[in-house]
C-alpha positions in Angstrom: 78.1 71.8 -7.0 81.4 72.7 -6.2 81.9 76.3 -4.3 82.4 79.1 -6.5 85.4 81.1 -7.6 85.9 84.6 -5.2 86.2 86.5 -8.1 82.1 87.0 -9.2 81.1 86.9 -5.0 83.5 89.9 -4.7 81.8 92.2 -6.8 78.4 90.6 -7.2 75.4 89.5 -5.3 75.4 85.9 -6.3 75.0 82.4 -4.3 78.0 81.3 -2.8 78.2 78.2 -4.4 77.6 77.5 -8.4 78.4 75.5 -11.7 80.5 78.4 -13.0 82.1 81.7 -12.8 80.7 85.1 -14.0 84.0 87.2 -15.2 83.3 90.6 -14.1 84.8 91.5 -17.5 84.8 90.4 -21.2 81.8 89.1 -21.6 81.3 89.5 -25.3 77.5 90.8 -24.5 77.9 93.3 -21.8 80.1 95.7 -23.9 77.6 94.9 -27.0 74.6 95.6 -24.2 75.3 99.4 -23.8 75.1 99.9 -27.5 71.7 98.2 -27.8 70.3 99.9 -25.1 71.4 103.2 -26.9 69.6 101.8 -30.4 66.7 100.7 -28.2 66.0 104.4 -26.9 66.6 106.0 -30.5 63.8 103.3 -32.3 61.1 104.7 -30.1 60.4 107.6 -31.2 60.2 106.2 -34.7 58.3 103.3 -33.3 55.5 105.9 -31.2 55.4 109.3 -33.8 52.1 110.0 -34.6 51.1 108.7 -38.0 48.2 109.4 -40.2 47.2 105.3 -40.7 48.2 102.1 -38.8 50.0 99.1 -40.0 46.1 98.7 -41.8 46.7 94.7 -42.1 47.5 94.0 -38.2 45.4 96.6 -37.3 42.3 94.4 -39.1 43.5 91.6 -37.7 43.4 93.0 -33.9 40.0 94.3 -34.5 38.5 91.2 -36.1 40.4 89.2 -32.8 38.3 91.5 -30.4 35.0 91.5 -32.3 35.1 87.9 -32.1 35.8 87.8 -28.7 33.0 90.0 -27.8 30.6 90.3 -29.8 29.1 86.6 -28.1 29.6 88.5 -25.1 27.2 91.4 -25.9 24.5 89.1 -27.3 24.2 87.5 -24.2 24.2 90.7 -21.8 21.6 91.8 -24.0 19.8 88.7 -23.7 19.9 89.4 -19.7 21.6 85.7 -19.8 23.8 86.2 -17.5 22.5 85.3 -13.6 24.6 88.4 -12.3 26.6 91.4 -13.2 29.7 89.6 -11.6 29.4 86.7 -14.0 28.7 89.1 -17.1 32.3 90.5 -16.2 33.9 87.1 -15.7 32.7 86.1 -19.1 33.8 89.3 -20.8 37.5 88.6 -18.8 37.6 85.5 -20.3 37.1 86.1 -23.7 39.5 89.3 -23.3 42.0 87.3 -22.0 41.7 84.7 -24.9 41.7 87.7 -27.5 44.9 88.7 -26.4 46.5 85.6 -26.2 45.7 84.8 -29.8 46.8 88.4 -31.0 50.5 87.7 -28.6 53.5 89.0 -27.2 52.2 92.8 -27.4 49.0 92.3 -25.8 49.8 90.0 -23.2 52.2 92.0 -21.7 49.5 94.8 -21.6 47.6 91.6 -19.8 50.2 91.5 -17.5 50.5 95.1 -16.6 46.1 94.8 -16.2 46.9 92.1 -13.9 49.1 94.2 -11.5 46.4 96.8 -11.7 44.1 95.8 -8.5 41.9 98.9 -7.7 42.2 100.1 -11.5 40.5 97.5 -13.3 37.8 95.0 -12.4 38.3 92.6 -9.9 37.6 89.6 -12.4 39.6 90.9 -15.9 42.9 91.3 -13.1 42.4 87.8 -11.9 42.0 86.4 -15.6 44.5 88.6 -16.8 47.0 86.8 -14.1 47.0 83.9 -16.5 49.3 85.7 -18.6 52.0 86.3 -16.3 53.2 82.2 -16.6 50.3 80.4 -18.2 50.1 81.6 -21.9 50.2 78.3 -24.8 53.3 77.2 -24.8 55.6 77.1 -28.3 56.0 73.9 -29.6 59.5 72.2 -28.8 60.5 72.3 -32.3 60.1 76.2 -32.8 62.1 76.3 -29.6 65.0 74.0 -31.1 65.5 76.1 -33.9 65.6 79.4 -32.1 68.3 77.5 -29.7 70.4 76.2 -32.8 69.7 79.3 -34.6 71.1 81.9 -31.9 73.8 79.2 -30.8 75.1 77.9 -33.9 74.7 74.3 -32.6 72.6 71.5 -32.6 71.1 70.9 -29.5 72.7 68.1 -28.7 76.1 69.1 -28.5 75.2 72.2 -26.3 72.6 70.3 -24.0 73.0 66.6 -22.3 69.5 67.0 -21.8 66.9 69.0 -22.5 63.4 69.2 -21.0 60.6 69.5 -23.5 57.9 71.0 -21.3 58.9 74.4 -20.4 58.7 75.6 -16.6 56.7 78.6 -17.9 55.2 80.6 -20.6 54.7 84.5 -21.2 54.5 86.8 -23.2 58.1 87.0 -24.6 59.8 83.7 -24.1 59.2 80.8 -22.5 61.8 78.9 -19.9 62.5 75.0 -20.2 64.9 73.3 -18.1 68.1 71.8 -19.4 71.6 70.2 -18.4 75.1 71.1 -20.3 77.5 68.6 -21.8 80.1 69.1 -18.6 77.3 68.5 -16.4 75.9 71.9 -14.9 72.0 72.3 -14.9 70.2 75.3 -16.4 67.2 77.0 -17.3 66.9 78.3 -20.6 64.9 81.5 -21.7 63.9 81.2 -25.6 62.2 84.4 -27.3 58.9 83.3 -29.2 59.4 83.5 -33.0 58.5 86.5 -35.2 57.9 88.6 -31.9 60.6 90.9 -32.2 58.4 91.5 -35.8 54.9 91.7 -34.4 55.9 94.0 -31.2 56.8 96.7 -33.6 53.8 96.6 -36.1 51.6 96.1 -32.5 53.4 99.3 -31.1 52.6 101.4 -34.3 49.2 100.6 -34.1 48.7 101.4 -30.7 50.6 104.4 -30.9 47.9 105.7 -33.5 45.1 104.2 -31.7 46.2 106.2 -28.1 45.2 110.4 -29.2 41.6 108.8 -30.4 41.4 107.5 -26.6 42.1 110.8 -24.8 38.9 111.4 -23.1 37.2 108.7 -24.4 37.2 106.1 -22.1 37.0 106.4 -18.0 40.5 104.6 -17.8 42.1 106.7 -20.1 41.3 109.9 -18.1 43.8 108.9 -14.9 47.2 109.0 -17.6 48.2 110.4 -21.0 47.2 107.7 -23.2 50.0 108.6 -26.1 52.9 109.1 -22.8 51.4 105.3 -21.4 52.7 104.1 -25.2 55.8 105.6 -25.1 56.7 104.6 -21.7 55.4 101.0 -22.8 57.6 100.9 -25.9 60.5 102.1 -24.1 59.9 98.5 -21.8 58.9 96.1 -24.3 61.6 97.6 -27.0 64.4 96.6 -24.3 63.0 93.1 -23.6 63.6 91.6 -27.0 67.3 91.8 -26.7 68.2 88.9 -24.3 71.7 90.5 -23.6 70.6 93.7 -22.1 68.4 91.4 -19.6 71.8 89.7 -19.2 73.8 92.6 -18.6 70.7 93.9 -16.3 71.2 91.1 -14.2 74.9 91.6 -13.8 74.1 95.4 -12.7 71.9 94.6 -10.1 74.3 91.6 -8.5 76.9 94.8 -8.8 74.1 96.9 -7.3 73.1 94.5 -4.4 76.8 93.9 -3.7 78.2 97.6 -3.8 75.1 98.0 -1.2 75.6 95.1 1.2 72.1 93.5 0.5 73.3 89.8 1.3 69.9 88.9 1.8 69.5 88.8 -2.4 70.9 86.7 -4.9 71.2 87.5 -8.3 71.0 84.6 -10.8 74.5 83.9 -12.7 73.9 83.9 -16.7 75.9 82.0 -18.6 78.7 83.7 -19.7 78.6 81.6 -23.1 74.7 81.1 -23.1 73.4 84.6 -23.9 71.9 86.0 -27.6 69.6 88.0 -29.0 66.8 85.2 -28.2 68.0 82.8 -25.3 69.7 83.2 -22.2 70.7 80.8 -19.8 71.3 81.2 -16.6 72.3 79.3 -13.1 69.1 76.4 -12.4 69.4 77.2 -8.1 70.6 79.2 -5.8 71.6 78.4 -2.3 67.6 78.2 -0.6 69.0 80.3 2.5 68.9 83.4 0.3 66.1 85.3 -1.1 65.8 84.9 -4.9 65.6 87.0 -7.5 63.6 86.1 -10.7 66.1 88.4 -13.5 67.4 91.6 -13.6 65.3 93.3 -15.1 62.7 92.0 -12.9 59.8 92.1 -15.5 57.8 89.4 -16.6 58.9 87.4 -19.6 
């Protein structure tokens, strides 16, 4: 690596040496970013209102996934199969964890929000649910490849030297492989899941009619406003399917971090060139001295 321009340290909280240069202007994306977070706000509304029926086909779909799942489940506790109480839950974690990784995007992220919930939820459904912070199946390589050539307008290999088929991680969103450019600089590379951007809104409708019939209904649902925990949910998710606001997140928060003096934190560089609607890539280390920071938005993926 050779030491980086002054221009991107003097205004933003990156590491002090890199493969490239973040202009602290015209990037094509951050202009577009501000519009898309404006179009992401005005959709959920539409995407939450209350509704007489749900998206009836996903809707059967979600409840035939869960009755599957637990229906073995109940048998068994009926059956007094289970040696203890603590293995009855670790089973019924399991098979919820399994539901919602076959349902997708939507529901693992709700998975990852149970797994942050210690206290909340049951010891055993947090610690299963943890899974889906990093662990969820993978995407084969070729739906990844055609997202990449899709988004960049390029075959692979005349973007990427190299290209690691095995991604670093997978969630609920995207997955993250690692890769190497033609001129040489190493990257990771964020790729959206196919069809999610689809399935998020249809999963959103449904549970926006789903969250009235819950008020008072369940124990959980009596500590928040079931309908308000939707909104404030679609107003997370919504955002997260646009790669270039997480881009142009990331640059706020290395202006942030910067503005504030916070040298302790680095900010990972995107790639000024490397950033759609469904991939980003960004800078593959950052000088070890410094504490890293996953992305700017700082959600899971």
């Amino acid at each position: 690596m050779t030491p980086a321009h002054s221009g991107d340290l003097v205004w933003g909280a990156f590491s002090s040496t890199a493969p490239w240069q973040v202009p602290e202007a015209n990037i094509a994306w951050t202009t577009t970013a501000i519009a898309l977070r404006q179009q992401a706000q005005a959709e959920v509304p539409k995407l939450t209102k209350s509704r007489r029926l749900p998206p009836l086909m996903r809707m059967g779909v979600v409840v035939i996934v869960f009755v599957i799942a637990l229906v073995p489940w109940y048998v068994r506790k009926r059956r007094g199969s289970f040696s203890s109480d603590v293995a009855s839950r670790a089973n019924v974690s399991l098979r919820l964890r399994r539901a919602v990784e076959k349902l997708g995007a939507t529901y693992i992220k709700l998975g990852q929000i149970i797994s942050s919930g210690e206290g909340l939820f049951p010891a055993e459904l947090v610690d299963e649910f943890k899974r889906c912070r990093d662990q969820v199946p993978a995407e084969t390589f070729a739906s990844v490849q055609l997202t990449i050539e899709q988004d960049l307008g390029a075959r692979i290999e005349d973007v990427f030297s190299w290209f690691d088929t095995t991604p670093l991680a997978a969630a609920s969103i995207a997955q993250v492989h690692r890769a190497r450019l033609l001129t040489g600089e190493d990257v990771v590379v964020k790729v959206q899941r196919p069809d999610v951007s689809v399935m998020v809104r249809k999963d959103l409708r449904v549970m926006s009619w789903l969250a009235p019939h819950l008020i008072g209904r369940i124990p959980v649902a009596a500590l928040a406003n079931p309908p308000a925990l939707v909104e404030l949910f679609a107003e997370t998710i919504v955002e997260e399917l646009d790669f270039r606001m997480e881009a142009a997140n990331m640059l706020d928060l290395a202006r942030m971090m910067r503005d504030l003096g916070q040298e302790g934190y680095v900010i990972p560089r995107p790639h000024p060139t490397l950033v759609t609607r469904r991939v980003l890539g960004a800078v593959r280390r950052n000088n070890r001295r410094r504490t890293r920071l996953s992305n700017g938005s700082s959600k899971h993926a």
